[in-house]
Residue frames as a rotation matrix with the C-alpha (Angstrom) as fourth column:
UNK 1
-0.412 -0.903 -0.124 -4.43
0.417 -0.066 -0.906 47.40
0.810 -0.425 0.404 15.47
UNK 2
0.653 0.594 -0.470 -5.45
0.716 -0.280 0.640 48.02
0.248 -0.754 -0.608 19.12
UNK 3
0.930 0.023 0.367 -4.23
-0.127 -0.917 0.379 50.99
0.345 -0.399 -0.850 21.34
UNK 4
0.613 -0.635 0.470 -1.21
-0.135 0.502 0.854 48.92
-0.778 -0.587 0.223 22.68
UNK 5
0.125 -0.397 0.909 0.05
0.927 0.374 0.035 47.99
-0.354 0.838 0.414 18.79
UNK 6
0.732 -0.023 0.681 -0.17
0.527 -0.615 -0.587 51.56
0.432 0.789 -0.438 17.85
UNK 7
0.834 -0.513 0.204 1.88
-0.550 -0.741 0.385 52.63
-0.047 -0.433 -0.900 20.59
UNK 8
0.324 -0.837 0.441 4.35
0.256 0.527 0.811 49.95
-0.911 -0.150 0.385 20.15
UNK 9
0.346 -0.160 0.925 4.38
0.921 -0.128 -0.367 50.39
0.177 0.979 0.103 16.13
UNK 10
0.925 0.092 0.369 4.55
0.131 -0.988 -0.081 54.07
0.357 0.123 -0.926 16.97
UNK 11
0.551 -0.806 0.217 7.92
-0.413 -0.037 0.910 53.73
-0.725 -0.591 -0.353 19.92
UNK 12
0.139 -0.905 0.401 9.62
0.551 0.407 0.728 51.43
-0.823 0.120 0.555 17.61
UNK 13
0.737 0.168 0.654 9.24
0.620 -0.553 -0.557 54.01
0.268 0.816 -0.512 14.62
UNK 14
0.924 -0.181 0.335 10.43
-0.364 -0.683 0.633 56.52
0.115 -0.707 -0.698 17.03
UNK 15
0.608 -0.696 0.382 13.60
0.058 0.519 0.853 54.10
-0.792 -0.497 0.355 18.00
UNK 16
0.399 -0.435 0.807 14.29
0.885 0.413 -0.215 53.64
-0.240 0.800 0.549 14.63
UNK 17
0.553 -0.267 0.790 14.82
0.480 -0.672 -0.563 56.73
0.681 0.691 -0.243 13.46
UNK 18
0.827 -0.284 0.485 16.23
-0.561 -0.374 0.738 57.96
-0.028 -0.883 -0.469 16.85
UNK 19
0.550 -0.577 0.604 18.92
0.368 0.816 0.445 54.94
-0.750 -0.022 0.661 16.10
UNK 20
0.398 -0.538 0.743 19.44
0.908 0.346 -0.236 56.40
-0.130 0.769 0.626 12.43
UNK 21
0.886 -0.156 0.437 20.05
-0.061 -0.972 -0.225 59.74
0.460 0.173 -0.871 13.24
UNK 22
0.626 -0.661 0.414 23.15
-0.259 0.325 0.910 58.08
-0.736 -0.677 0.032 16.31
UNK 23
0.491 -0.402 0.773 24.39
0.715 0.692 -0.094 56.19
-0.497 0.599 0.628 13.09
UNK 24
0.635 0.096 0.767 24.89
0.683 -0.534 -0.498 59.38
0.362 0.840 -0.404 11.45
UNK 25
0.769 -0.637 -0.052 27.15
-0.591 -0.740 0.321 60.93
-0.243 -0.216 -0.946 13.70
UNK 26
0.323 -0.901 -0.288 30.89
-0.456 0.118 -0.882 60.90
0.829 0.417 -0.373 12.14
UNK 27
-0.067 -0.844 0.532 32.19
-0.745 -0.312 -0.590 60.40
0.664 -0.435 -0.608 15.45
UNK 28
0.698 0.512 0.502 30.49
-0.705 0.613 0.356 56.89
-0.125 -0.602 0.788 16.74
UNK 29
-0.429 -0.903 0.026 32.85
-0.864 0.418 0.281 54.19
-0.265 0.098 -0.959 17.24
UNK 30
-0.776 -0.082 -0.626 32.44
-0.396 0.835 0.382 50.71
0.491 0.544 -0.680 15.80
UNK 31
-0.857 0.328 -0.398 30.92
0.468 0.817 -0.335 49.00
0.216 -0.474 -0.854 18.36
UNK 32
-0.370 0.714 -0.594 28.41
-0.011 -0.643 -0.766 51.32
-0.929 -0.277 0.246 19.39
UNK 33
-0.114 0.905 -0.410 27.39
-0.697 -0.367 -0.616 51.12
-0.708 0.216 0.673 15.84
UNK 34
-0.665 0.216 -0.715 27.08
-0.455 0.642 0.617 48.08
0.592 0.736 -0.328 15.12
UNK 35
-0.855 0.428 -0.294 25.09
0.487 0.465 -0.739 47.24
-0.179 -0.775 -0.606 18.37
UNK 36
-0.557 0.517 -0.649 22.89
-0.245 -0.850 -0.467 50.25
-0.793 -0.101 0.600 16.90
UNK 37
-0.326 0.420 -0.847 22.32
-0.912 0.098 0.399 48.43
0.250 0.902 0.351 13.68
UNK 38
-0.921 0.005 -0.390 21.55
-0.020 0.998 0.060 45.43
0.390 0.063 -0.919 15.20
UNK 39
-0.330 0.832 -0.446 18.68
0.538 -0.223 -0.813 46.82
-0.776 -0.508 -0.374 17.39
UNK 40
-0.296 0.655 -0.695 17.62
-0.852 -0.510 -0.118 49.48
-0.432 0.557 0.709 14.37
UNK 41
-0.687 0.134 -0.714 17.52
-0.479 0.655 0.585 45.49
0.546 0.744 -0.386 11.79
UNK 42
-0.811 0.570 -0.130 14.93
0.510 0.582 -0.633 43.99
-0.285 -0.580 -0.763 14.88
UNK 43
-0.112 0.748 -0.654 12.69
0.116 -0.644 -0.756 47.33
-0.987 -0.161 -0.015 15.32
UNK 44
-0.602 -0.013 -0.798 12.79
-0.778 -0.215 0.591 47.32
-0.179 0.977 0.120 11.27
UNK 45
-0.814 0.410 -0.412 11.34
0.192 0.859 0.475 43.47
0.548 0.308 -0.778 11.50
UNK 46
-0.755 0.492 -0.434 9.00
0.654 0.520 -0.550 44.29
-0.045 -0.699 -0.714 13.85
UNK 47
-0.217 0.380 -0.899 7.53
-0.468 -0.849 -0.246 47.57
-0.857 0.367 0.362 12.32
UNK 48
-0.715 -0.181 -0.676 7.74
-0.699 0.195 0.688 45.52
0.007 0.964 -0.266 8.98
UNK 49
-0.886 0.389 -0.252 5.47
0.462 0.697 -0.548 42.81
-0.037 -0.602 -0.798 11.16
UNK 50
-0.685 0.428 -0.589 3.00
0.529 -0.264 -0.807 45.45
-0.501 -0.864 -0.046 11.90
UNK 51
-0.456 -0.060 -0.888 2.63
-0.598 -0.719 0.355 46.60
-0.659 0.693 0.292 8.81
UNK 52
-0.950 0.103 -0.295 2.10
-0.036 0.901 0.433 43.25
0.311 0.422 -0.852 7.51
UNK 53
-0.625 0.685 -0.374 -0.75
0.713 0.306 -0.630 42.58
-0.318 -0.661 -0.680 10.01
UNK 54
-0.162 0.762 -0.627 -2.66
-0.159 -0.647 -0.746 45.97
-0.974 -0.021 0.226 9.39
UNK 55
-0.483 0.239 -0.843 -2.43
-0.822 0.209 0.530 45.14
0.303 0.948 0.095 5.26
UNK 56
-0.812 0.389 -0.434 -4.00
0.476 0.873 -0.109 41.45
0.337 -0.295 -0.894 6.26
UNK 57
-0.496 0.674 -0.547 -6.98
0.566 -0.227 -0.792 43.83
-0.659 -0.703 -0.269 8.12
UNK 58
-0.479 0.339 -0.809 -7.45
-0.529 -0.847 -0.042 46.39
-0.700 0.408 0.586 5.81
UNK 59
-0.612 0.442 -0.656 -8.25
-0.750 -0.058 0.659 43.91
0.253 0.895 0.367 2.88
UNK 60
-0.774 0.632 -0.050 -10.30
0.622 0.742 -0.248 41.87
-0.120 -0.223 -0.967 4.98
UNK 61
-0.081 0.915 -0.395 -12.40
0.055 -0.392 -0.918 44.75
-0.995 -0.096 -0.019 5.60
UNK 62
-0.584 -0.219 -0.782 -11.88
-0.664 -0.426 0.615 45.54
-0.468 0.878 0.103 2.07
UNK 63
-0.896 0.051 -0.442 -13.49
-0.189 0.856 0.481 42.25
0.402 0.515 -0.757 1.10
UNK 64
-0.730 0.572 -0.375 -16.03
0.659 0.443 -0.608 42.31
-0.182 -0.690 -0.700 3.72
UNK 65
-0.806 0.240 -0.541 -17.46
-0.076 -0.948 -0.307 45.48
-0.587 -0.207 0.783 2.25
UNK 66
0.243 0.911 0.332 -20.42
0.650 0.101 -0.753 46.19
-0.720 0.399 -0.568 0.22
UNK 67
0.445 0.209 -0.871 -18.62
-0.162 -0.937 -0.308 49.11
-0.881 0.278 -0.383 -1.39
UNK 68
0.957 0.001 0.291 -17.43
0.282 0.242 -0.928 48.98
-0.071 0.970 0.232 -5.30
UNK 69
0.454 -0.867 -0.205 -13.57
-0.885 -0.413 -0.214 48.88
0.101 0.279 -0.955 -4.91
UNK 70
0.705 -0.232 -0.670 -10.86
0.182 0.973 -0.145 46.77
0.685 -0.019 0.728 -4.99
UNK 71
0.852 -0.405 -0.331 -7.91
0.213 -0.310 0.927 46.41
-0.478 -0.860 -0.178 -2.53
UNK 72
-0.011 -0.704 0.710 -5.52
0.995 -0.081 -0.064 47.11
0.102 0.705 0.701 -5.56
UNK 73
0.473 0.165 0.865 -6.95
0.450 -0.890 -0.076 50.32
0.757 0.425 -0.495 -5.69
UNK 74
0.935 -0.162 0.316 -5.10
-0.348 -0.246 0.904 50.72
-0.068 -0.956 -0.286 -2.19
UNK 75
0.459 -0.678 -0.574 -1.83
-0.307 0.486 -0.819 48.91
0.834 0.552 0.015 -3.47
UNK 76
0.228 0.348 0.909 -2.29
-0.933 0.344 0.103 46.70
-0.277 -0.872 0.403 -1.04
């Protein structure tokens, strides 16, 4: 993950939870949250994306190593 992906992975983390804490007030009206869950179910696919990708990296290196583990041992 370059410097750009961590700060995006990082903002949409940041959105997300900044989204579920909005959801949580008693006093939000419909719309407004459902326009919130629609934008928290993207930044969820796209964090879920990123996540993907860095597991796909980790056991490459994992594989590329020399060292005596497996990528299980990482439940990976």
């Amino acid at each position: 993950m370059n410097e750009e992906e961590k700060i995006d992975f990082e903002r949409n983390l940041t959105k997300l939870d900044n989204i579920v804490n909005e959801l949580e007030d008693e006093h939000l009206n419909l719309d407004r949250s459902i326009e919130l869950f629609e934008e928290g179910v993207k930044l969820a696919e796209e964090i879920q994306t990123g996540l993907s990708e860095a597991k796909l990296r980790l056991k490459k290196v994992i594989e590329d190593s020399e060292l005596d583990f497996e990528a299980e041992d990482f439940d990976l």
